[in-house]
DSSP file (Angstrom, degrees, kcal/mol; ACC not computed):
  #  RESIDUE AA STRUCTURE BP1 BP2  ACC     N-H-->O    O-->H-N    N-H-->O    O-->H-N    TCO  KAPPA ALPHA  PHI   PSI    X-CA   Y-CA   Z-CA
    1    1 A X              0   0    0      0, 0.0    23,-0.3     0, 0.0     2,-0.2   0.000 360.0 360.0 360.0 134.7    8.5    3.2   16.9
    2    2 A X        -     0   0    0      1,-0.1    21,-0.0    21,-0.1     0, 0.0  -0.597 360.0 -77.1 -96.9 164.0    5.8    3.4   14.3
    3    3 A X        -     0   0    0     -2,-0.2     2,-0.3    18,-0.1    20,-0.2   0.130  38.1-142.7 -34.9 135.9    5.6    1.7   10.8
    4    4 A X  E     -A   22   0A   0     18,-1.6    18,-2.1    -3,-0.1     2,-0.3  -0.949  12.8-140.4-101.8 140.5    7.9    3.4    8.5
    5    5 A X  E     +A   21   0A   0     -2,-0.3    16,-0.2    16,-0.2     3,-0.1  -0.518  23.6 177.1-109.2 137.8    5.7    3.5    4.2
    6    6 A X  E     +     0   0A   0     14,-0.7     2,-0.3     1,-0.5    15,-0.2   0.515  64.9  13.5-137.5 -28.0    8.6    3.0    2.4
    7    7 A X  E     -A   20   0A   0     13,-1.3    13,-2.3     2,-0.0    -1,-0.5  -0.961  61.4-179.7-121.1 168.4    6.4    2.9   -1.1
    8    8 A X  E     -A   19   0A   0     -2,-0.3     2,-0.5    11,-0.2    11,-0.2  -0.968  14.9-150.6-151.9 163.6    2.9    4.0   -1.4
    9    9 A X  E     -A   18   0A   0      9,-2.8     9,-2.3    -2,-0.3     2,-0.3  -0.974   8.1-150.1-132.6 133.1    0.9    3.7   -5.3
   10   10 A X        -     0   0    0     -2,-0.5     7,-0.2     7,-0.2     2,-0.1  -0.706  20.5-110.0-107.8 156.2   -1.6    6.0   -6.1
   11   11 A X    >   -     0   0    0     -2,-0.3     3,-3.2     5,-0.2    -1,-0.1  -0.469  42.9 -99.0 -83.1 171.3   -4.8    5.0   -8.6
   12   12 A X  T 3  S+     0   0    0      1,-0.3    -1,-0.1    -2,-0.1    -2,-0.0   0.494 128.0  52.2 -82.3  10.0   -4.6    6.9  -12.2
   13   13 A X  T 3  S-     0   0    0      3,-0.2    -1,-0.3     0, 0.0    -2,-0.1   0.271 101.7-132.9-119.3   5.0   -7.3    9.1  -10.2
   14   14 A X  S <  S+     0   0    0     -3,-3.2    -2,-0.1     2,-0.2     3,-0.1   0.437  80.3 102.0 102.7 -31.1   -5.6   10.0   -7.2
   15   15 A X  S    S+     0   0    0      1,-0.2    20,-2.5    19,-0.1     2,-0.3   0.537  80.9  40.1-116.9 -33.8   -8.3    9.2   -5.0
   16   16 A X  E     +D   34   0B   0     18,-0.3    -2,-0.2    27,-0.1    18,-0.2  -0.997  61.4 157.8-134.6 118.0   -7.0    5.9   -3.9
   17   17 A X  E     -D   33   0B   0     16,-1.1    16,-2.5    -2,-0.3     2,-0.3  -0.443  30.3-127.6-116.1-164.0   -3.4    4.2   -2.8
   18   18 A X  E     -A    9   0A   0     -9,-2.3    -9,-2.8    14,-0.2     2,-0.3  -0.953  12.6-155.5-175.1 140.0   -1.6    1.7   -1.1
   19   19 A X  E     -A    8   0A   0     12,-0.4    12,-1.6    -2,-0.3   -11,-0.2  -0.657   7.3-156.2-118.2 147.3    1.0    2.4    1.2
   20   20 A X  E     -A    7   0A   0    -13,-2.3   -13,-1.3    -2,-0.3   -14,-0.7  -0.735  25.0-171.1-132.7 102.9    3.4   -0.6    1.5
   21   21 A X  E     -A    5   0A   0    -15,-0.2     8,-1.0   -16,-0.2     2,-0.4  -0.421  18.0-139.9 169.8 132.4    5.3   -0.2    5.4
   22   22 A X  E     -AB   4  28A   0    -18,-2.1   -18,-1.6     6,-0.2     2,-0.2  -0.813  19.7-138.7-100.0 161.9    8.1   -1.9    7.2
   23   23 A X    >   -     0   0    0      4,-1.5     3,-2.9    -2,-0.4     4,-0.1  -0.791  24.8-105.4-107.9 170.7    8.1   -2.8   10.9
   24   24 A X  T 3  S+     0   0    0      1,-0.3     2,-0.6   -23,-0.3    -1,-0.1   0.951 119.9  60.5 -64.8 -74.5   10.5   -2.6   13.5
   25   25 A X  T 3  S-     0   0    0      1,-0.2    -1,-0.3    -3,-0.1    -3,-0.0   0.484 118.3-103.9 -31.9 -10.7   10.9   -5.9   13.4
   26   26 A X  S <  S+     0   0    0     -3,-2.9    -1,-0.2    -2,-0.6    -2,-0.2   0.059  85.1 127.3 103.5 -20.4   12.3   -6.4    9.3
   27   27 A X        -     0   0    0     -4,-0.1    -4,-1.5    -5,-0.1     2,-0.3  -0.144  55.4-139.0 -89.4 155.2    8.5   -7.7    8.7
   28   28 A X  B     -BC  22  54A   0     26,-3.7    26,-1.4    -6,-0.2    -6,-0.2  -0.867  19.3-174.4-110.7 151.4    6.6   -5.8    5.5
   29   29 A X        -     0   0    0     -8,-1.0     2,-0.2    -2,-0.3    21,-0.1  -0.476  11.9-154.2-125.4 166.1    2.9   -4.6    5.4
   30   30 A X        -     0   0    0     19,-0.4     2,-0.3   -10,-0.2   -10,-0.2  -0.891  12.8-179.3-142.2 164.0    0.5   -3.1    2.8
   31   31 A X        -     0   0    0    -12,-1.6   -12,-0.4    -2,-0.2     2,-0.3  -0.903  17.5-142.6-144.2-171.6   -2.6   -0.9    3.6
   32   32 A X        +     0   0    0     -2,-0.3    14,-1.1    15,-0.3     2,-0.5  -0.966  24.6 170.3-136.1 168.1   -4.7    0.5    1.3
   33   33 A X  E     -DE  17  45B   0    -16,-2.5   -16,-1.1    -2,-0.3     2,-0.2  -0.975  12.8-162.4-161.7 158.4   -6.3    4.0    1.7
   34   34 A X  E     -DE  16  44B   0     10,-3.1    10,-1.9    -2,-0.5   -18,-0.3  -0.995  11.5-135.1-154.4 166.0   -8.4    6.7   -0.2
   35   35 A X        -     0   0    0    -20,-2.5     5,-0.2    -2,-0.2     2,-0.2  -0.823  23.2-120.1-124.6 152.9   -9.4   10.8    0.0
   36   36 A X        -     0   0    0      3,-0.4     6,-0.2    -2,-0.3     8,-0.0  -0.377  17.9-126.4 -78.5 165.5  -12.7   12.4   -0.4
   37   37 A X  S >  S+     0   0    0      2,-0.2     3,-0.8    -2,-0.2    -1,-0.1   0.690 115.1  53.8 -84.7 -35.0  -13.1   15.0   -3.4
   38   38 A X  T 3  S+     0   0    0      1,-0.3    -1,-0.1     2,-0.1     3,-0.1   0.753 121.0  31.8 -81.1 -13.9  -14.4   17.4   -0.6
   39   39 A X  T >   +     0   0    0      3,-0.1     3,-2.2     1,-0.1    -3,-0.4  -0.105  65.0 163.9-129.2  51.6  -11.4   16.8    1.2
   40   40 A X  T <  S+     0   0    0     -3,-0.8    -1,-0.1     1,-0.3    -3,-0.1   0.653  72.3  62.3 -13.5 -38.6   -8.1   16.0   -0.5
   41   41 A X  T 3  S+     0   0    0     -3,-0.1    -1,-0.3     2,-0.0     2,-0.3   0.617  90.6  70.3 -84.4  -6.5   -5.9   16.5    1.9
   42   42 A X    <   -     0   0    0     -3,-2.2     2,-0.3    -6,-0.2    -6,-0.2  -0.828  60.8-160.3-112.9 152.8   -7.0   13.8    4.2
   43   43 A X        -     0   0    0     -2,-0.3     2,-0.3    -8,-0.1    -8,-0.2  -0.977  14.7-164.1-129.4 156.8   -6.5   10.3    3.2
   44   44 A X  E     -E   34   0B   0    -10,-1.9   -10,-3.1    -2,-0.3     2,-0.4  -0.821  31.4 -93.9-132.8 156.6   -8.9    7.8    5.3
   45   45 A X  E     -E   33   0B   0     -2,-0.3   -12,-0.3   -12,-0.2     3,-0.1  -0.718  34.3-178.8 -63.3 123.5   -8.5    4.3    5.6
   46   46 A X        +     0   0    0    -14,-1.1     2,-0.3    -2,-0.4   -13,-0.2   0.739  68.1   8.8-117.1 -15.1  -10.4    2.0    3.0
   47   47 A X        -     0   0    0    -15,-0.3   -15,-0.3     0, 0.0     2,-0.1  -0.709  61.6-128.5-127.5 177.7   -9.3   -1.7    4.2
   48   48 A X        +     0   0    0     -2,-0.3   -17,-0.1   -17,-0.1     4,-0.0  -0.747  56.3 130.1-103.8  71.7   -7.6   -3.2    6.9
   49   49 A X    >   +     0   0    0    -19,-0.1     3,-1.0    -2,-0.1   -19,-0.4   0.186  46.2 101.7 -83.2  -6.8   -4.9   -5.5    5.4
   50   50 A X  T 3  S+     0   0    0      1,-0.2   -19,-0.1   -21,-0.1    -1,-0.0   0.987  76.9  63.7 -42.9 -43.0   -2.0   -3.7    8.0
   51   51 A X  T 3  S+     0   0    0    -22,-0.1     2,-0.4     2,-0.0    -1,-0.2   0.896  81.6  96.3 -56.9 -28.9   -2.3   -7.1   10.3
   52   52 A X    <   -     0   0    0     -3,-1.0     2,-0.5   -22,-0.1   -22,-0.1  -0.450  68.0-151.7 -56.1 116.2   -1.1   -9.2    7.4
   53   53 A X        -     0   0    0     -2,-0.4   -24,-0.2   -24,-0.1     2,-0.2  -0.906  13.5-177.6-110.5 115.0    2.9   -9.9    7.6
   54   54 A X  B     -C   28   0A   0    -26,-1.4   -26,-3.7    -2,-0.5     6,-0.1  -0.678  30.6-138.9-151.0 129.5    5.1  -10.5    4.7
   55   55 A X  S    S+     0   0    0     -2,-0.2     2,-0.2   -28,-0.2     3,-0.1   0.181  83.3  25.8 -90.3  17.2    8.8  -11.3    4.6
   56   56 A X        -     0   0    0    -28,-0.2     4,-0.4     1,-0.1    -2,-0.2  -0.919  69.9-117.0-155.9 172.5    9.5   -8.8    1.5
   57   57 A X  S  > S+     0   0    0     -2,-0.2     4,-9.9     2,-0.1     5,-0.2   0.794 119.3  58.9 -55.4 -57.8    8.6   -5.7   -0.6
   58   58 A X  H  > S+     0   0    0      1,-0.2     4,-0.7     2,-0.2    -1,-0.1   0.627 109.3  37.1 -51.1 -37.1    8.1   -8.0   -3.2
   59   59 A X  H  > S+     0   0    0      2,-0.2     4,-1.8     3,-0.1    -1,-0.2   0.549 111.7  55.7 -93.8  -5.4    5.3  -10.3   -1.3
   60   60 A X  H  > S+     0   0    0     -4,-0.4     4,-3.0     2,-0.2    -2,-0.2   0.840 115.0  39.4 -80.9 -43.7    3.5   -7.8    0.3
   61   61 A X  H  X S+     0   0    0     -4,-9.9     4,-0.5     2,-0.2     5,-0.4   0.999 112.0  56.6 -58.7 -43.5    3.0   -6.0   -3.5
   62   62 A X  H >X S+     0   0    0     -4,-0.7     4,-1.5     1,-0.3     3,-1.2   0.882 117.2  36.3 -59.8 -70.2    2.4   -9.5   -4.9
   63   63 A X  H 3X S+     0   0    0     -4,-1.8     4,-2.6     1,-0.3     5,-0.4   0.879 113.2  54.4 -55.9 -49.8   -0.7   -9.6   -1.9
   64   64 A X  H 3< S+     0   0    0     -4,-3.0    -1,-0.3     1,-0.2    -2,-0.2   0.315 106.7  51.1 -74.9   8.9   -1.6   -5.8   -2.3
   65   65 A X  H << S+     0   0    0     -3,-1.2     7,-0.3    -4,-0.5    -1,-0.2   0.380 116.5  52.1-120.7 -42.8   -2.2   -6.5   -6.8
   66   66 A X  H  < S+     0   0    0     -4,-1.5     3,-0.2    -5,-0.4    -2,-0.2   0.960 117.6  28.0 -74.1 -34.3   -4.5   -9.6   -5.2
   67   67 A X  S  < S+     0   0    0     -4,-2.6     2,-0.6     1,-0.2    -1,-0.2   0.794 116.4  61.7 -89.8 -20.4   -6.7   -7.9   -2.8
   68   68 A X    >>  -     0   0    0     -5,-0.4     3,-2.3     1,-0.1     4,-0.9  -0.723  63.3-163.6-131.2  91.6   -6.9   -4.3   -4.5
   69   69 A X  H 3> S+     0   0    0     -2,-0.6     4,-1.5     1,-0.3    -1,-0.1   0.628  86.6  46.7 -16.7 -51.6   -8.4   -4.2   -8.1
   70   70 A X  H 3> S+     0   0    0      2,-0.2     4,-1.0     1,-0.2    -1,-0.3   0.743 112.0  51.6 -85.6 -11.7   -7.3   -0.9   -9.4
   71   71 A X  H X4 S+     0   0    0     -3,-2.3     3,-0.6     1,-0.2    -1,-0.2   0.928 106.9  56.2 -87.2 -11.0   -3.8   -1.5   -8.1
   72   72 A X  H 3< S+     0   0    0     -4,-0.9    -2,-0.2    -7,-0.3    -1,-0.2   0.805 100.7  62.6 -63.2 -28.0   -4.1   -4.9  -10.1
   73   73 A X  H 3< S+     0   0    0     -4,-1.5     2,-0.3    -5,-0.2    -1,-0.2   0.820  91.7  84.8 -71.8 -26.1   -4.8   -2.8  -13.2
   74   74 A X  S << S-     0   0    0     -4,-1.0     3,-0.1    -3,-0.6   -63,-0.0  -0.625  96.3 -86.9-107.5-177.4   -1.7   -1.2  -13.2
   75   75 A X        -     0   0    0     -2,-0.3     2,-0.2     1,-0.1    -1,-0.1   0.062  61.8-103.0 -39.4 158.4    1.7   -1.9  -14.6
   76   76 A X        -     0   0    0     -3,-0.1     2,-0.3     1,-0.0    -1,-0.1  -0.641  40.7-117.0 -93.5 147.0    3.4   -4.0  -11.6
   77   77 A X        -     0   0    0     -2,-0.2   -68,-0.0    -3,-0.1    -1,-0.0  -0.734  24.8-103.5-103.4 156.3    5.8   -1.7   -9.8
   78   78 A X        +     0   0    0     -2,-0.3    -1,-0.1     1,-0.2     3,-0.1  -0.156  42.0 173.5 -91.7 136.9    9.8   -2.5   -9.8
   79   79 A X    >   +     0   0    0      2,-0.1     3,-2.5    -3,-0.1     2,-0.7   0.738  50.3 103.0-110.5 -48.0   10.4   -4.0   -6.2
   80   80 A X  T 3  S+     0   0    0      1,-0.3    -2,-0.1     2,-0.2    -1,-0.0   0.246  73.0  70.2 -62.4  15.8   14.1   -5.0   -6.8
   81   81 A X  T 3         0   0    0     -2,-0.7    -1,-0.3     1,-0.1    -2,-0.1   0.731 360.0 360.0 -49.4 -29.1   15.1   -1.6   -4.6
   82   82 A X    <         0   0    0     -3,-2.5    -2,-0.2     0, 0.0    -1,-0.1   0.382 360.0 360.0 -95.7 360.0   14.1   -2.6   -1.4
């Protein structure tokens, strides 16, 4: 079974998110990802952070605000659902 994105954050342009993923196993992921202007509709990989494994929502955002600048620029997003 593949990772299921349970949040994903888009940048105040659109062009770039981060996808945050459980795994079968309970363990949490982040990726990050971004779309061309000539193509919107596709969204292309822009890191490889997937391999990293994180026991929460909560440390996998915590890691995905350290490694990806524009998501560190915005407001921190409310975790305590997951």
């Amino acid at each position: 079974m593949a990772d299921r994105v349970i949040a994903s954050y888009e940048n105040r342009e659109r062009d770039h998110c981060v996808d945050v993923f459980v795994r079968d196993d309970g363990s949490f992921g982040f990726e990050e990802w971004r779309r061309e202007p000539e193509d919107p509709g596709k969204w292309y990989r822009a890191r490889y952070y997937s391999a990293a494994v994180f026991a929460s929502v909560a440390l996998a955002v915590e890691e995905a605000r350290r490694k990806v600048a524009w998501f560190a620029e915005l407001p921190p997003p409310d975790t305590s659902a997951f």
